[in-house]
C-alpha positions as CSV (number, residue, x, y, z in Angstrom):
1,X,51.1,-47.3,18.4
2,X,54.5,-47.4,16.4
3,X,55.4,-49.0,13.8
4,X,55.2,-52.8,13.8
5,X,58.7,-54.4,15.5
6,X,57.6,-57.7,12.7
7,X,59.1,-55.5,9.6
8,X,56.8,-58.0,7.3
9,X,53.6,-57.0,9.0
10,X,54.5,-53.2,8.8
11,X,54.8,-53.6,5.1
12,X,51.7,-55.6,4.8
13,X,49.7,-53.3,6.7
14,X,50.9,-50.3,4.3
15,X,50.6,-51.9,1.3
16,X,46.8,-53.2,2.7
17,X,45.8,-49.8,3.8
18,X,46.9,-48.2,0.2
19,X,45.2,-51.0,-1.8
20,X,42.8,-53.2,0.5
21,X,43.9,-56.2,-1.2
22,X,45.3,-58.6,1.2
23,X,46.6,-61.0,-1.1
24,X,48.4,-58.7,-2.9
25,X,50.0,-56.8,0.6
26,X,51.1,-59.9,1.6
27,X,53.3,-60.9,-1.6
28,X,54.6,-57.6,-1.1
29,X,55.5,-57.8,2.5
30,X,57.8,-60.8,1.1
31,X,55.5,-63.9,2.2
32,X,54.9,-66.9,0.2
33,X,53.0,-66.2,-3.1
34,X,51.7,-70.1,-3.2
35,X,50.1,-69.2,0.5
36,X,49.8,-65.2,-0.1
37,X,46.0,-65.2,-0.2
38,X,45.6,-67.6,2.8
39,X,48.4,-65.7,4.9
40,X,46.9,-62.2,4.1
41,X,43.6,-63.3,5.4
42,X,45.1,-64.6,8.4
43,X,47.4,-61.6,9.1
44,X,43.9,-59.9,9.1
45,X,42.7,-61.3,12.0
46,X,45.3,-60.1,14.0
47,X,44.7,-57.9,16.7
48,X,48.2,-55.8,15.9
49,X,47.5,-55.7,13.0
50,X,44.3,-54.6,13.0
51,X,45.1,-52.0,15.9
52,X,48.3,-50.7,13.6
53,X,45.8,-50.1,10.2
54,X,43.3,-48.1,12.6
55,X,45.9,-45.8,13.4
56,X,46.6,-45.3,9.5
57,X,43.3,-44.9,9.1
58,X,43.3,-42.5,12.0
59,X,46.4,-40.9,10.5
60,X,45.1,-40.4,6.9
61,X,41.7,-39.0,8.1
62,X,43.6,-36.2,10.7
63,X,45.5,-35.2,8.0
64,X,42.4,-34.5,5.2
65,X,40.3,-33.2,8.2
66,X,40.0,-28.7,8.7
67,X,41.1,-28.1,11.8
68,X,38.8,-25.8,14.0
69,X,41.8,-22.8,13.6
70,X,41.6,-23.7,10.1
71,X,38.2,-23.3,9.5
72,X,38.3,-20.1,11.7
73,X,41.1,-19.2,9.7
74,X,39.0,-19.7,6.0
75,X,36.1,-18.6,7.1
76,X,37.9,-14.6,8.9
77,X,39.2,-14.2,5.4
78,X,35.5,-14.5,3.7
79,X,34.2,-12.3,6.1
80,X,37.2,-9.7,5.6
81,X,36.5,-10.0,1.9
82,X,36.2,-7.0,0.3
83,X,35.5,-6.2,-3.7
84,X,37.6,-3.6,-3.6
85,X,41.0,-5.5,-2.7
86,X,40.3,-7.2,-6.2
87,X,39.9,-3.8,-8.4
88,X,42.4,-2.3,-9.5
89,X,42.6,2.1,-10.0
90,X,41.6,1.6,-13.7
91,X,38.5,-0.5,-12.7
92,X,40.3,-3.5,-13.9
93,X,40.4,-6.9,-11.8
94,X,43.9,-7.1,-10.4
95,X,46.1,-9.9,-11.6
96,X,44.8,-12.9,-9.1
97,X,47.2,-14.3,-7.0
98,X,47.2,-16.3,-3.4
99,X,48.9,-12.7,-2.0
100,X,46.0,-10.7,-2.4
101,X,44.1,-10.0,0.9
102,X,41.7,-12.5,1.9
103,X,41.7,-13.7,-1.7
104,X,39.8,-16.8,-0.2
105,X,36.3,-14.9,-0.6
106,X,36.8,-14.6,-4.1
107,X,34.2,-17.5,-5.9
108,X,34.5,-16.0,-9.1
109,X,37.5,-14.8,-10.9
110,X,37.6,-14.3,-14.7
111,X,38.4,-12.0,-17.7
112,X,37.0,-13.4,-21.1
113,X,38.0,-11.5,-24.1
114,X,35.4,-12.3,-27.3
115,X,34.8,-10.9,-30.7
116,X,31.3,-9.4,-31.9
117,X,29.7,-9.9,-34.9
118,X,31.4,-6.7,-36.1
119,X,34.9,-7.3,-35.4
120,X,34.8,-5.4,-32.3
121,X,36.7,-7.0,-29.3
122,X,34.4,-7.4,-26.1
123,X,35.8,-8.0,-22.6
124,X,33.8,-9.4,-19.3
125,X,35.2,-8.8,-16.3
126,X,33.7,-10.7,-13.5
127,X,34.7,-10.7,-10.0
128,X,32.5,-12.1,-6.9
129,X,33.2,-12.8,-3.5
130,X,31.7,-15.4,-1.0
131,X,28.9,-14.2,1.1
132,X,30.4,-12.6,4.1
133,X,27.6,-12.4,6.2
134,X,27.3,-16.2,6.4
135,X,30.5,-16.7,6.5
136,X,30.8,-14.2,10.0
137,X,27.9,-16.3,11.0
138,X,29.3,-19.7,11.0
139,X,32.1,-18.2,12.7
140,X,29.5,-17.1,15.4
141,X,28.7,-20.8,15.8
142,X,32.3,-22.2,15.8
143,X,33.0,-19.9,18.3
144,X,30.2,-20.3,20.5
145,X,29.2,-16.6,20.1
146,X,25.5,-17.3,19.5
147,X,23.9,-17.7,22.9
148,X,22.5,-21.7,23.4
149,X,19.5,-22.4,21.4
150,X,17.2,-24.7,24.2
151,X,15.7,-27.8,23.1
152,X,12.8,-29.0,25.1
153,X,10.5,-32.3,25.4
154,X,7.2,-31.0,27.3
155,X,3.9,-33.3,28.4
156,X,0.6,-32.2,27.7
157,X,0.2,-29.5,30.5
158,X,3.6,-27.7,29.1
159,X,5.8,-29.0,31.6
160,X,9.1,-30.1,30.5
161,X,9.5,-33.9,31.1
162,X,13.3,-35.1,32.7
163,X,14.7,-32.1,33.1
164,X,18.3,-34.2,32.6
165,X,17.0,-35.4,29.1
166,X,15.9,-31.9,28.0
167,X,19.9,-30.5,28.9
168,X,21.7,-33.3,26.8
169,X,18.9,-33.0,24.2
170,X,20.0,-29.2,24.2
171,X,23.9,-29.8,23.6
172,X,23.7,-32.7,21.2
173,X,22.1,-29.8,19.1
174,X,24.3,-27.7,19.7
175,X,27.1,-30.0,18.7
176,X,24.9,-30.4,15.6
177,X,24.7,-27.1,14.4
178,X,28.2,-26.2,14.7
179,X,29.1,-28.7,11.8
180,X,30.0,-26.9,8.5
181,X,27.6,-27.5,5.5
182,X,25.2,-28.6,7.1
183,X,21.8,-27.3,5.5
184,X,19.3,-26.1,7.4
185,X,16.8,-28.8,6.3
186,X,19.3,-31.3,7.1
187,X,19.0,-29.7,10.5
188,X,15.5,-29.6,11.0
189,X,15.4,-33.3,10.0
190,X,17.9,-34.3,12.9
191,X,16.3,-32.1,15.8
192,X,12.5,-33.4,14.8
193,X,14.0,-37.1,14.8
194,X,15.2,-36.5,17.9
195,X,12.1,-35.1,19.2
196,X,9.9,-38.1,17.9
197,X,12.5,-40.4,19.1
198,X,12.5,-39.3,22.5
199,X,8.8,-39.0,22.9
200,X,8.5,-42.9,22.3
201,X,10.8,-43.4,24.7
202,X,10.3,-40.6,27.6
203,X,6.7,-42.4,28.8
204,X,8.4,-46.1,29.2
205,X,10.9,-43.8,31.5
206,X,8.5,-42.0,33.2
207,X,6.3,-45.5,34.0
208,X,9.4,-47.2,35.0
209,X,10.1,-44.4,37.5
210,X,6.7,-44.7,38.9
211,X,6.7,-48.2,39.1
């Protein structure tokens, strides 16, 4: 929706949506300060207003959230990475800058100059690069490359049970799995709750169906 036609309310929501204090939106917004606290609670139950600070929240969290092409984008220049786009001829690191190719996959960048005991000066050159491999391999997933992992609820004698549960129950998982940072414990946790979950419920369907 656009912005609120009641100029007021716009600036109340803003102000609310920056500091979640109502009373203080509202004396903002140019409403009484003797009633501030009531108004702003009333303005709250509003059903414009609370449909216009949605949108901002909408707004503010499209903004903050990677993008799929994004993500693609990040995780192309890990895999590309290569140690050798960071050393120079003389064996040196090259000076770091965003212009370097895929300089993304760099996780560690650093030159430390110390002196020994002796007097002598010591330099430590360290350069490391993001795993590639994993990073081609969540790419895989993004990008559906991986062909689809099925996920089956079977009775005793091995036969799957609903064939229609057993499908969603196999892209649900699917959706799962192509979420970023997600460990694969984390996974294992969702798929068995899943499972157990279903099991508890899959005989109640099955009698009702009989019944």
């Amino acid at each position: 929706m656009p912005p609120l036609k009641n100029q007021r309310q716009e600036i109340f929501c803003n102000e609310y949506f920056k500091s979640g204090n109502a009373t203080a939106s509202a004396v903002i917004a140019k409403y009484s300060v003797k009633t501030a606290k009531s108004i702003g609670s009333r303005l709250l139950t509003f059903v414009n207003i609370q449909k216009r600070l949605a949108e901002l929240r909408q707004k503010a969290e499209d903004s903050s959230v990677m993008t799929v092409i994004e993500r693609k984008q990040r995780l192309s220049e890990i895999g590309r990475g290569n140690l050798i786009d960071f050393i120079g001829p003389d064996g040196d690191p090259v000076p770091l800058n965003r212009e370097l190719p895929n300089s993304r996959a760099l996780t560690e960048y650093s030159i430390i100059t110390t002196k020994t005991k002796s007097g002598n000066i010591m330099t430590t050159r360290t350069v490391k690069l993001h795993n590639p491999v994993a990073a081609i391999a969540e790419l895989n997933k993004l990008s559906g490359d991986y062909a689809p992992e099925k996920h089956e609820l079977t009775g005793k004698d091995g036969a799957p049970l609903i064939p229609e549960i057993n499908i969603l129950l196999t892209k649900v998982i699917q959706v799962l799995l192509q979420i970023p940072g997600i460990t694969d414990e984390q996974k294992k946790l969702f798929v068995d709750g899943i499972h157990q979950q279903l099991k508890e419920v899959v005989p109640n369907l099955i009698e009702g169906e009989r019944g």
